[in-house]
PQR file of N, CA, C, O and H, with PARSE charges and radii, in Angstrom:
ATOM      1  N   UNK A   1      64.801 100.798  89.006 -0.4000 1.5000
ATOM      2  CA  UNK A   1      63.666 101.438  89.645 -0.0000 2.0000
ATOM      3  C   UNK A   1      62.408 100.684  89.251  0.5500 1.7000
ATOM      4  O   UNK A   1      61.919 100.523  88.133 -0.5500 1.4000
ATOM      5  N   UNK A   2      61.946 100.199  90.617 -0.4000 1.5000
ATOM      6  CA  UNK A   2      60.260  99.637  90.064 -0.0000 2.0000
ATOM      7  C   UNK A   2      59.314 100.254  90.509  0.5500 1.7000
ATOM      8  O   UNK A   2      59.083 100.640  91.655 -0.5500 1.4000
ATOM      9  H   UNK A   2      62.343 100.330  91.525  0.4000 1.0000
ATOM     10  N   UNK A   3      58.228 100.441  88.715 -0.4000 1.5000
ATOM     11  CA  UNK A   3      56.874 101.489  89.355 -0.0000 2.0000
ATOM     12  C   UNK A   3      55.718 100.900  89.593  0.5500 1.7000
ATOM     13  O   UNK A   3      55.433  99.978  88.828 -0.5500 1.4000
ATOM     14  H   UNK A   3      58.415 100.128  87.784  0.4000 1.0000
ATOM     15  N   UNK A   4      54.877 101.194  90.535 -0.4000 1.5000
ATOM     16  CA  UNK A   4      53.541 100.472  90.742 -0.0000 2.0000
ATOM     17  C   UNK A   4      52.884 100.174  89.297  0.5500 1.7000
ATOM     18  O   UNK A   4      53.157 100.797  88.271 -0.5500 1.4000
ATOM     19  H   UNK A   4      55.109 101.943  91.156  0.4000 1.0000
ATOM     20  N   UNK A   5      52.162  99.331  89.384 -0.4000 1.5000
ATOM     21  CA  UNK A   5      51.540  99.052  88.481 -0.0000 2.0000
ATOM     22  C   UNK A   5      50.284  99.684  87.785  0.5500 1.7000
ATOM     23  O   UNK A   5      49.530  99.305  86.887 -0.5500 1.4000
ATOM     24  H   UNK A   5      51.941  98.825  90.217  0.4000 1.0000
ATOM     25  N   UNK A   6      50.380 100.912  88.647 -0.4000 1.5000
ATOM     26  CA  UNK A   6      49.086 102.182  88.414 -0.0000 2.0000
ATOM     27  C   UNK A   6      50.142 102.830  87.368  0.5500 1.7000
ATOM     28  O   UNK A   6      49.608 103.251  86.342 -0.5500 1.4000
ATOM     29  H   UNK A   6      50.991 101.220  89.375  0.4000 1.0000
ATOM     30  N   UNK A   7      51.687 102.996  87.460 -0.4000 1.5000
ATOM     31  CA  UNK A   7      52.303 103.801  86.662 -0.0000 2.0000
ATOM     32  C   UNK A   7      52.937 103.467  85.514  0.5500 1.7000
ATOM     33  O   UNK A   7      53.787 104.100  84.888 -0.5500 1.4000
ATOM     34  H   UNK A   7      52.121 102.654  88.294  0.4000 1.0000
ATOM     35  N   UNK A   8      52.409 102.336  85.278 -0.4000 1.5000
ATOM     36  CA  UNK A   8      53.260 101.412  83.854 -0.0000 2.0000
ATOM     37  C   UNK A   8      52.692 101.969  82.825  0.5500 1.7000
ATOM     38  O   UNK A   8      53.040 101.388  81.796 -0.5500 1.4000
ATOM     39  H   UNK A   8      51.718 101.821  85.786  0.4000 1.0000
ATOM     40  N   UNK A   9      51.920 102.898  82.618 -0.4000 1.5000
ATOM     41  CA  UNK A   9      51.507 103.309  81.287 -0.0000 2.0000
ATOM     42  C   UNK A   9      52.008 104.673  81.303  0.5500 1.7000
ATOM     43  O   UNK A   9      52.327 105.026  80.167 -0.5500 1.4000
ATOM     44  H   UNK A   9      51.637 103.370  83.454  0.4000 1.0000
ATOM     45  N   UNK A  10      52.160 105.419  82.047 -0.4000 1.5000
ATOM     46  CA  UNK A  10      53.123 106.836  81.753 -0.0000 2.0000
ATOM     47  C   UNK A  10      54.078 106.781  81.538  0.5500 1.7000
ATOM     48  O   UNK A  10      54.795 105.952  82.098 -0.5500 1.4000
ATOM     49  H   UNK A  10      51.901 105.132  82.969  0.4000 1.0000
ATOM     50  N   UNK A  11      54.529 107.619  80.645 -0.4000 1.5000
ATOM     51  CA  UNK A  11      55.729 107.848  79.756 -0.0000 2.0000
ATOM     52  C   UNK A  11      56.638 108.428  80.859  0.5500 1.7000
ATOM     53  O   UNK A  11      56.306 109.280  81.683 -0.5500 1.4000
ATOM     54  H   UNK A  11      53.946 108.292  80.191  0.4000 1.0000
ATOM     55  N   UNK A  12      57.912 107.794  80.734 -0.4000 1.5000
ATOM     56  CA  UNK A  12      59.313 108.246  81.925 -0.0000 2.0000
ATOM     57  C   UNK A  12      60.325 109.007  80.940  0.5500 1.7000
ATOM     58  O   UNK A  12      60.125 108.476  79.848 -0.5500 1.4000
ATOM     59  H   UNK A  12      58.182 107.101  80.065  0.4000 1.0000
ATOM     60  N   UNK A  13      60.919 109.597  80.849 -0.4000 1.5000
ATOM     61  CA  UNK A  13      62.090 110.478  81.206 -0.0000 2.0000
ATOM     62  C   UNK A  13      63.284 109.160  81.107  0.5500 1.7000
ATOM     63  O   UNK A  13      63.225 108.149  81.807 -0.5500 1.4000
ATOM     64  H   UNK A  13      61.082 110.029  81.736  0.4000 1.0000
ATOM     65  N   UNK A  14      64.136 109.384  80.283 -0.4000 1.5000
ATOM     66  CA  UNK A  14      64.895 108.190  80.244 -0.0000 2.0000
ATOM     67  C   UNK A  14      66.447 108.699  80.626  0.5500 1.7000
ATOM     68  O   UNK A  14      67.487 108.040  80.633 -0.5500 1.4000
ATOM     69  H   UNK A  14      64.184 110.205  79.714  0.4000 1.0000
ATOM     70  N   UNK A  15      66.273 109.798  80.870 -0.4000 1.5000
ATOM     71  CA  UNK A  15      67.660 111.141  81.004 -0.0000 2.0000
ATOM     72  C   UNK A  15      67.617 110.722  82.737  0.5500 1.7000
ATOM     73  O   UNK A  15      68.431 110.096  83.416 -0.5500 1.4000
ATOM     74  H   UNK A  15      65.428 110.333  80.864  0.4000 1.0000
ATOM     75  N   UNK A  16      65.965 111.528  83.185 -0.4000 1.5000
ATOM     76  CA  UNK A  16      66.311 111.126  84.631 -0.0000 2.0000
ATOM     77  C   UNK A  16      65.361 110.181  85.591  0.5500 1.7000
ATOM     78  O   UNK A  16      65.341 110.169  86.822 -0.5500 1.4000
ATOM     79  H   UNK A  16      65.305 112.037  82.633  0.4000 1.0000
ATOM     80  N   UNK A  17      64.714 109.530  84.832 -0.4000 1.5000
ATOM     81  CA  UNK A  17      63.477 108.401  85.018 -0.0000 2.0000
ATOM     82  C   UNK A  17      62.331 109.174  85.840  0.5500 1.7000
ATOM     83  O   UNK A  17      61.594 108.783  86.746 -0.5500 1.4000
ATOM     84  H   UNK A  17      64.730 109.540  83.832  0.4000 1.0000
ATOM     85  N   UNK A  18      62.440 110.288  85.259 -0.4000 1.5000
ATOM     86  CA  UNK A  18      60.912 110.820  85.892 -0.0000 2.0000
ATOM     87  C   UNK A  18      59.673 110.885  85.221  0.5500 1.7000
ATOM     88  O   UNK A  18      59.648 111.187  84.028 -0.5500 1.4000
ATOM     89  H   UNK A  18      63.039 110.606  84.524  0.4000 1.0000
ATOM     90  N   UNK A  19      58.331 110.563  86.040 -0.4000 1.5000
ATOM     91  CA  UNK A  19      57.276 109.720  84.823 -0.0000 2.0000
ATOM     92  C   UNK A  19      56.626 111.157  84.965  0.5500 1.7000
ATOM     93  O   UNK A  19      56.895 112.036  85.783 -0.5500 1.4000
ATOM     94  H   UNK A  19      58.351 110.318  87.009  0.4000 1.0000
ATOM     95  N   UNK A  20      55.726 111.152  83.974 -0.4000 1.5000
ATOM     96  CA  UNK A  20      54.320 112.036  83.617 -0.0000 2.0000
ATOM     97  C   UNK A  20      53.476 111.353  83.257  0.5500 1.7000
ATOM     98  O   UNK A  20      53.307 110.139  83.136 -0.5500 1.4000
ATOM     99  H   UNK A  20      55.507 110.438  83.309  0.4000 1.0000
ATOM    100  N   UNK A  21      52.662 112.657  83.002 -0.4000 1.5000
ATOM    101  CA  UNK A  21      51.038 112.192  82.515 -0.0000 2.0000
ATOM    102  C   UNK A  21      51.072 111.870  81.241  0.5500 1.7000
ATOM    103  O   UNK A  21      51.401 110.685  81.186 -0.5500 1.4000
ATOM    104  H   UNK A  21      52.800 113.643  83.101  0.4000 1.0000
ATOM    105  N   UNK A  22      50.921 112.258  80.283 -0.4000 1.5000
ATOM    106  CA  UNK A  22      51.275 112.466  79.327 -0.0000 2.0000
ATOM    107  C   UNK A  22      52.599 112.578  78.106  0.5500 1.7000
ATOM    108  O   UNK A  22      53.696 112.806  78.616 -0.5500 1.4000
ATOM    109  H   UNK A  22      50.653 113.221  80.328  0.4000 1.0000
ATOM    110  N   UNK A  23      52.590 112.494  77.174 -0.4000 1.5000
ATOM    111  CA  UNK A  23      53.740 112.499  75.842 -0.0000 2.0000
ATOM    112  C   UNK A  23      54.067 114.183  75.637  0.5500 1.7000
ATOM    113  O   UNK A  23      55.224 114.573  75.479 -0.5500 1.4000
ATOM    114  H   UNK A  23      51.699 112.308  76.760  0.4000 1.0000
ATOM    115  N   UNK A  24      53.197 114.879  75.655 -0.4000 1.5000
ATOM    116  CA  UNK A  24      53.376 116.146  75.437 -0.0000 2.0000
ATOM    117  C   UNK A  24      54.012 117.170  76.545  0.5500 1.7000
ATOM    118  O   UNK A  24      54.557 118.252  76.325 -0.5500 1.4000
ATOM    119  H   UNK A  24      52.257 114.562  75.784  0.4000 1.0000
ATOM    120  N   UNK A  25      53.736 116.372  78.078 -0.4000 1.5000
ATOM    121  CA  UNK A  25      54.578 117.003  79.233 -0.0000 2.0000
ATOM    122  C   UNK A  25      55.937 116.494  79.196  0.5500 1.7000
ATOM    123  O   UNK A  25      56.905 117.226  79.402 -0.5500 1.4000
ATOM    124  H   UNK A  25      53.293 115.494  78.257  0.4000 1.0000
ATOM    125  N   UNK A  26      56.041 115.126  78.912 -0.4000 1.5000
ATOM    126  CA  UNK A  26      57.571 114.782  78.483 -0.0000 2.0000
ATOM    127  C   UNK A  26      58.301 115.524  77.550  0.5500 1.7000
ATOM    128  O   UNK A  26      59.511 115.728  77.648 -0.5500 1.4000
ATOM    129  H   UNK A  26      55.255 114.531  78.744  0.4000 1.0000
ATOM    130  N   UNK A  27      57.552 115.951  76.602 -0.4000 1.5000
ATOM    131  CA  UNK A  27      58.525 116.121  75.586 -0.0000 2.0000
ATOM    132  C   UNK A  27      58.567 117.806  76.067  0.5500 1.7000
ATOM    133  O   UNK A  27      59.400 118.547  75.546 -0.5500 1.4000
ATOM    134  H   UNK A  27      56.569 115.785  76.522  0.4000 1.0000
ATOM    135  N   UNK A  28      57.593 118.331  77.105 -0.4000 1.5000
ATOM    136  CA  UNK A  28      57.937 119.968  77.555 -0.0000 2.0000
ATOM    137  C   UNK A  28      59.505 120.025  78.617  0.5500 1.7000
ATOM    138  O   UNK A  28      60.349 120.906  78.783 -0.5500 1.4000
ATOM    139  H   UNK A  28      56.916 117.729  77.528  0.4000 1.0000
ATOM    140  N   UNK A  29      59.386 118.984  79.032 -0.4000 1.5000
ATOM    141  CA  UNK A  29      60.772 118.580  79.896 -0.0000 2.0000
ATOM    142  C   UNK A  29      61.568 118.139  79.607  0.5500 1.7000
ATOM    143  O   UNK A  29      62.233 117.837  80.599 -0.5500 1.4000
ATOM    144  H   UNK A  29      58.700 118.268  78.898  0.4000 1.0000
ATOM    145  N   UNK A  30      61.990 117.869  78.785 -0.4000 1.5000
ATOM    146  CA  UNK A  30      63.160 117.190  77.813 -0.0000 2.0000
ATOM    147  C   UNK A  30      63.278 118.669  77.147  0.5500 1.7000
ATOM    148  O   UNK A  30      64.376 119.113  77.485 -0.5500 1.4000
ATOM    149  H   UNK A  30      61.450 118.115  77.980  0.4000 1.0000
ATOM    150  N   UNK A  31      62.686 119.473  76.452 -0.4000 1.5000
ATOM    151  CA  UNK A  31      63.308 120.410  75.665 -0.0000 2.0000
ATOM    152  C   UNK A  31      63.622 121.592  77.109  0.5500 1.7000
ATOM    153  O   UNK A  31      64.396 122.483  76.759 -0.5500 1.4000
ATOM    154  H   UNK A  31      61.795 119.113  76.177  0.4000 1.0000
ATOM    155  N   UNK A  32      63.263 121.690  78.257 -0.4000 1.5000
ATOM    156  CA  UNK A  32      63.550 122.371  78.764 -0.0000 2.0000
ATOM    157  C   UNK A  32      64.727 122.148  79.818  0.5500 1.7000
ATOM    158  O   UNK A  32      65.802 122.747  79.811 -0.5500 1.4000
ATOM    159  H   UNK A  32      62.634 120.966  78.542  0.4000 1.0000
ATOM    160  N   UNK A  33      64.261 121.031  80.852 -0.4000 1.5000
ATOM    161  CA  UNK A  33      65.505 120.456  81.349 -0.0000 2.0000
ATOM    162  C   UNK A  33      66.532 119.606  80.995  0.5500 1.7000
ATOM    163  O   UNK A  33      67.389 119.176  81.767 -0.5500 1.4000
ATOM    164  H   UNK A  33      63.387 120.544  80.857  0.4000 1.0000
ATOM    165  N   UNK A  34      66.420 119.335  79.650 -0.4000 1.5000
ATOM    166  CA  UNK A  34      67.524 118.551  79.146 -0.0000 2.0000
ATOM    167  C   UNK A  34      68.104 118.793  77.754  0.5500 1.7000
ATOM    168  O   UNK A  34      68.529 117.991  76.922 -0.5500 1.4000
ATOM    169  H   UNK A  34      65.724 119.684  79.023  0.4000 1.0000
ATOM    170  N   UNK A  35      68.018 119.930  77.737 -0.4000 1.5000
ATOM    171  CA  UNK A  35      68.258 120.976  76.043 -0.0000 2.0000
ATOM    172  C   UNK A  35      69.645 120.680  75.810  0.5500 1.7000
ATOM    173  O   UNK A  35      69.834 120.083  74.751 -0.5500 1.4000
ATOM    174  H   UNK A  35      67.674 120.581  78.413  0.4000 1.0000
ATOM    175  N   UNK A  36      70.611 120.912  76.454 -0.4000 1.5000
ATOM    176  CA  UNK A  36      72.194 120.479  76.351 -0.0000 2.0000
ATOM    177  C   UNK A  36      72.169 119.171  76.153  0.5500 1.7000
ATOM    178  O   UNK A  36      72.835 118.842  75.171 -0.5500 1.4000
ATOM    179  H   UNK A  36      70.458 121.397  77.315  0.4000 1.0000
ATOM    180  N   UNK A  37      71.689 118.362  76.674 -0.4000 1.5000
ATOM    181  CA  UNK A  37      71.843 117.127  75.772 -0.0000 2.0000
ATOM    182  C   UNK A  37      71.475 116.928  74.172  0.5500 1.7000
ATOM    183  O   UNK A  37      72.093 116.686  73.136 -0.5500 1.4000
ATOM    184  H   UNK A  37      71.148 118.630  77.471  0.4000 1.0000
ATOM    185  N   UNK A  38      70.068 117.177  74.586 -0.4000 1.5000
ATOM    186  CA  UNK A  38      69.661 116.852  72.698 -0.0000 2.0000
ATOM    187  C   UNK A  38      70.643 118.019  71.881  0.5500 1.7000
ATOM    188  O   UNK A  38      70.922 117.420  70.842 -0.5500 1.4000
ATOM    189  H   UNK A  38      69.566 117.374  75.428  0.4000 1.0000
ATOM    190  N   UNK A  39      71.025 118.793  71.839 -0.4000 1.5000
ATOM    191  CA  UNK A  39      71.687 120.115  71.486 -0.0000 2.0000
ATOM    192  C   UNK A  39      72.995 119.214  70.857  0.5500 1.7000
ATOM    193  O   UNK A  39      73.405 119.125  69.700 -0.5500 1.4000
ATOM    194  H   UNK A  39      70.798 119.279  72.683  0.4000 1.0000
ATOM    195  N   UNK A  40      73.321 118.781  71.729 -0.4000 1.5000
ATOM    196  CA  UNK A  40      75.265 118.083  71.290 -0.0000 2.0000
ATOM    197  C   UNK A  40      74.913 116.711  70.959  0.5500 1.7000
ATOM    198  O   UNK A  40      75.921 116.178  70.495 -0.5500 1.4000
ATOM    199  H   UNK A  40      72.987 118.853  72.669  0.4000 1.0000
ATOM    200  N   UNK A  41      73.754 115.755  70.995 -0.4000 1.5000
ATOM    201  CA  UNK A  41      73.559 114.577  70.333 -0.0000 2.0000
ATOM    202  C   UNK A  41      72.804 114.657  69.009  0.5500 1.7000
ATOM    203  O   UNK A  41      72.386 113.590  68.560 -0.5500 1.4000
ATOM    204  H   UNK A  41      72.936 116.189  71.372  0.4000 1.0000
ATOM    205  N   UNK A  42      72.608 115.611  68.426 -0.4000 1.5000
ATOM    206  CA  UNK A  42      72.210 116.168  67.179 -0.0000 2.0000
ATOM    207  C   UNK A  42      72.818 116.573  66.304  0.5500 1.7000
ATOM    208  O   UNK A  42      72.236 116.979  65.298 -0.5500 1.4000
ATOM    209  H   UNK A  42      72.947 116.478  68.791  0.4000 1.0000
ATOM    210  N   UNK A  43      73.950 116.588  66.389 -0.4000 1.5000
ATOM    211  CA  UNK A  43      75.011 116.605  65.462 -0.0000 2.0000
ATOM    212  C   UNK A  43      75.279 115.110  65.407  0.5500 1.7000
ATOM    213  O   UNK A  43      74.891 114.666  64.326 -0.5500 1.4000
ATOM    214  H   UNK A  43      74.423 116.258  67.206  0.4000 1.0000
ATOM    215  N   UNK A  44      75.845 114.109  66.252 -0.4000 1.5000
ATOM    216  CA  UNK A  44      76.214 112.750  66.353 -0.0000 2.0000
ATOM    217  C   UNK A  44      75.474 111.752  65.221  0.5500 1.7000
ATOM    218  O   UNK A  44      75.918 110.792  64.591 -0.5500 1.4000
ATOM    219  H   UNK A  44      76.160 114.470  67.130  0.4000 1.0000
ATOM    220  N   UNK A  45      73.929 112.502  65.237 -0.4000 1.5000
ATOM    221  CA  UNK A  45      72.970 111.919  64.309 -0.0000 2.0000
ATOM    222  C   UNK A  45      72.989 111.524  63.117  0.5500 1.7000
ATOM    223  O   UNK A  45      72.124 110.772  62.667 -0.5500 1.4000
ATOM    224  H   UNK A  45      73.568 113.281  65.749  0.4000 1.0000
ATOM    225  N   UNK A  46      74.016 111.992  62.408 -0.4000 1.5000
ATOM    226  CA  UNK A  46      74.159 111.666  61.050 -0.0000 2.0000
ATOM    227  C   UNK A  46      74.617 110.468  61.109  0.5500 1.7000
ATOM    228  O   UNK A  46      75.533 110.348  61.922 -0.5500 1.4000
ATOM    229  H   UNK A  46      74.718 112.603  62.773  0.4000 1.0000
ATOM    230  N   UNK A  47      74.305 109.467  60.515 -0.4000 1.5000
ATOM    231  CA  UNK A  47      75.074 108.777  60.288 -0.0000 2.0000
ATOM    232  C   UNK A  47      74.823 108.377  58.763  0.5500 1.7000
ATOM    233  O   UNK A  47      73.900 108.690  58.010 -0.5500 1.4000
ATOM    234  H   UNK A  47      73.560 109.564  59.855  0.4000 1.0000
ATOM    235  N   UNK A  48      76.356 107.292  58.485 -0.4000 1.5000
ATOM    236  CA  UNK A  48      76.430 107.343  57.113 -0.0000 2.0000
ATOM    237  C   UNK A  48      77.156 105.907  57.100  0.5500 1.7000
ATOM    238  O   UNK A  48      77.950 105.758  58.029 -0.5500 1.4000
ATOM    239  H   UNK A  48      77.105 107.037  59.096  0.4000 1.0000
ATOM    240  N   UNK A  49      76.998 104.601  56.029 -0.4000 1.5000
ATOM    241  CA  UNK A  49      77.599 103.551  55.939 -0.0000 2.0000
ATOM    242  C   UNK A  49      79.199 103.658  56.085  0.5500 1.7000
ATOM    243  O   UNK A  49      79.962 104.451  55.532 -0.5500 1.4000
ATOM    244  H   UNK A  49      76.353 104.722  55.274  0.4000 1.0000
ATOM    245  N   UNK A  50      79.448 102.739  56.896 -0.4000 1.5000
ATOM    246  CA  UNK A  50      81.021 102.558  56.833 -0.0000 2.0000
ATOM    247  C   UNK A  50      82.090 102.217  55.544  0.5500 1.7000
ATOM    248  O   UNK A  50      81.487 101.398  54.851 -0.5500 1.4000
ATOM    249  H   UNK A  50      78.829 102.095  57.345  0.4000 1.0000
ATOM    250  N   UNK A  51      83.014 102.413  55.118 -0.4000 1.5000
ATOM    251  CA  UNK A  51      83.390 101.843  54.268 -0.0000 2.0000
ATOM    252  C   UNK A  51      83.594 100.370  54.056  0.5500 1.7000
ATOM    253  O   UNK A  51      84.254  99.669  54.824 -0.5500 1.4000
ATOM    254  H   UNK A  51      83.504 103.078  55.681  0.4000 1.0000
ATOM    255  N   UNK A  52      82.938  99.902  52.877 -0.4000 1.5000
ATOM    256  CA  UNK A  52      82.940  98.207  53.433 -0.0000 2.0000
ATOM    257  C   UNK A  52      81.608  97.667  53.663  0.5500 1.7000
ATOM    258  O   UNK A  52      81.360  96.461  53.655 -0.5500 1.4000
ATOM    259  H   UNK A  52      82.402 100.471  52.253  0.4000 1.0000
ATOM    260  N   UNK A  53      80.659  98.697  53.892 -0.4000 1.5000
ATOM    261  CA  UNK A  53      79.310  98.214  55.125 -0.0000 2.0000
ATOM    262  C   UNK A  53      78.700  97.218  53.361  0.5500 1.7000
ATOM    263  O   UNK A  53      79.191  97.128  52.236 -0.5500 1.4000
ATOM    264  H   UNK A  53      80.860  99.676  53.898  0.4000 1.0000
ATOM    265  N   UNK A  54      77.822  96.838  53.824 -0.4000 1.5000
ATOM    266  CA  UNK A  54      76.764  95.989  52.413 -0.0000 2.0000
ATOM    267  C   UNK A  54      75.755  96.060  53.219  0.5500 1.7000
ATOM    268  O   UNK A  54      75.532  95.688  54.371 -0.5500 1.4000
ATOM    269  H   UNK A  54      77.423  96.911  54.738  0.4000 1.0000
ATOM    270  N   UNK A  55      74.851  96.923  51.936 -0.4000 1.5000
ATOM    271  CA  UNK A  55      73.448  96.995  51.899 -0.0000 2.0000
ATOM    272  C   UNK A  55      72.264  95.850  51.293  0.5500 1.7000
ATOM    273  O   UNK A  55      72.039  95.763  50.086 -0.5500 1.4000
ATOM    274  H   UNK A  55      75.031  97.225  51.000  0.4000 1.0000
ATOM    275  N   UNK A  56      71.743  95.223  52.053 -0.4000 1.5000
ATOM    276  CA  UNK A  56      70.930  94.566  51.660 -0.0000 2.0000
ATOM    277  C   UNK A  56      69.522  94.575  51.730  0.5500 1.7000
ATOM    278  O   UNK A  56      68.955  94.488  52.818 -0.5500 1.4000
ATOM    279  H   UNK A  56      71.926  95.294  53.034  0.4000 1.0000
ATOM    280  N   UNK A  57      68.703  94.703  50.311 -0.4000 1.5000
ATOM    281  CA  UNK A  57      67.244  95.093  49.833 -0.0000 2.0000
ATOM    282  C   UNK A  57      66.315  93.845  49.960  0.5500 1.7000
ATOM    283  O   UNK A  57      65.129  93.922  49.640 -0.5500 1.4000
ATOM    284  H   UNK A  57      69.165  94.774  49.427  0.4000 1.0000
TER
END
């Protein structure tokens, strides 16, 4: 999908590429129309080194 170049600075919706005005209307639409997602990818979140993995400081 390509957006005019009036719309390259609003924040899109990456669930269903729909843009807004604003960070704070995105994030009102994401917790409302897309709650089942973040809901079951919030558990997935943990993550933890593999056995084997090497950490390097």
């Amino acid at each position: 999908m390509v957006l005019p170049l009036v719309d390259e600075h609003k924040p899109k919706c990456y669930l269903c590429h729909e843009g807004f005005e604003n960070i704070e209307r995105l994030r009102e639409h994401q917790k409302i129309r897309h709650a089942d997602f973040f809901q079951d990818n919030k558990i997935q979140n943990k993550r933890e080194p593999a056995p084997g993995d090497v950490t390097v400081f």
